[in-house]
C-alpha positions in Angstrom: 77.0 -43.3 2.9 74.2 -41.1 4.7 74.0 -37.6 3.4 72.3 -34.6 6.4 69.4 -35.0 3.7 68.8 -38.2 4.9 68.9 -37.8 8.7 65.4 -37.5 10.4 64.1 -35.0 13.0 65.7 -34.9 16.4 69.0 -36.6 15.8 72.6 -35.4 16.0 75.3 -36.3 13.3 79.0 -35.5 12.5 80.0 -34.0 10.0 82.3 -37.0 7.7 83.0 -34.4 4.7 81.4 -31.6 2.6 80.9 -33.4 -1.3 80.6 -30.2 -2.9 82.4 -28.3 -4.6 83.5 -24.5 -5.8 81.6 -21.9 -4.0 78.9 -24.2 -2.8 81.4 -26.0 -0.5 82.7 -22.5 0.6 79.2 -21.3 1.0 78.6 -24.3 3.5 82.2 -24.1 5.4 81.6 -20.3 6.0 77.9 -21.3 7.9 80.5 -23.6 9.9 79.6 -26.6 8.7 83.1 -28.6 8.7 84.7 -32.1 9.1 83.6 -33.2 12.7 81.2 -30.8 13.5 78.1 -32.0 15.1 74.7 -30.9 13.7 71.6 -31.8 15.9 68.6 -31.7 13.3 65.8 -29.6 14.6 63.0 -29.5 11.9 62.1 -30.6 8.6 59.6 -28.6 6.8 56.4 -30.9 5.3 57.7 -31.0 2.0 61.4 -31.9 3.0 62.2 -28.4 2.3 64.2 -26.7 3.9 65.9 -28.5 6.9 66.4 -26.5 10.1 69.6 -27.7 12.1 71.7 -26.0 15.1 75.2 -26.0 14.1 77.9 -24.9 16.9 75.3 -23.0 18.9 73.4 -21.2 16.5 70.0 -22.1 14.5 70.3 -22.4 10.6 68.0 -23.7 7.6 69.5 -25.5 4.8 67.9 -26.6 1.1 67.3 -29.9 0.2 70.3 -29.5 -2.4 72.9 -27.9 0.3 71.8 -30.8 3.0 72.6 -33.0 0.5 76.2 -32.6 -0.6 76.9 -33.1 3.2 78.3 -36.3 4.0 77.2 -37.9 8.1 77.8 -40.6 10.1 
């Protein structure tokens, strides 16, 4: 199991499933990151915090924490 944490600069993942749950799950759906979306990682900061990923067209930055509850392949 890799977690969008986990993935390094430059590479594209799908989405496998969102681990959270509540309103951080929600939180994360509503940015449009769902099951089979594909996330092309842009930039990780130098201290891993946050990660900067393009997401059906548009830039976003995720925490460590949010990046982490998201399950790749």
């Amino acid at each position: 199991m890799r977690t969008l944490k986990e993935i390094a600069c430059g590479q594209t993942v799908k989405v496998k499933k969102l681990m959270g749950e509540g309103a951080i799950k929600r939180r994360i759906m509503d940015m449009g990151i769902t099951k089979g979306v594909e996330i092309f990682v842009r930039k990780v900061a130098p201290l891993g915090d946050p990660v900067e990923v393009t997401v059906r067209g548009y830039e976003l930055s995720l925490r460590r924490a949010d990046a982490a509850i998201i399950e790749v392949e």
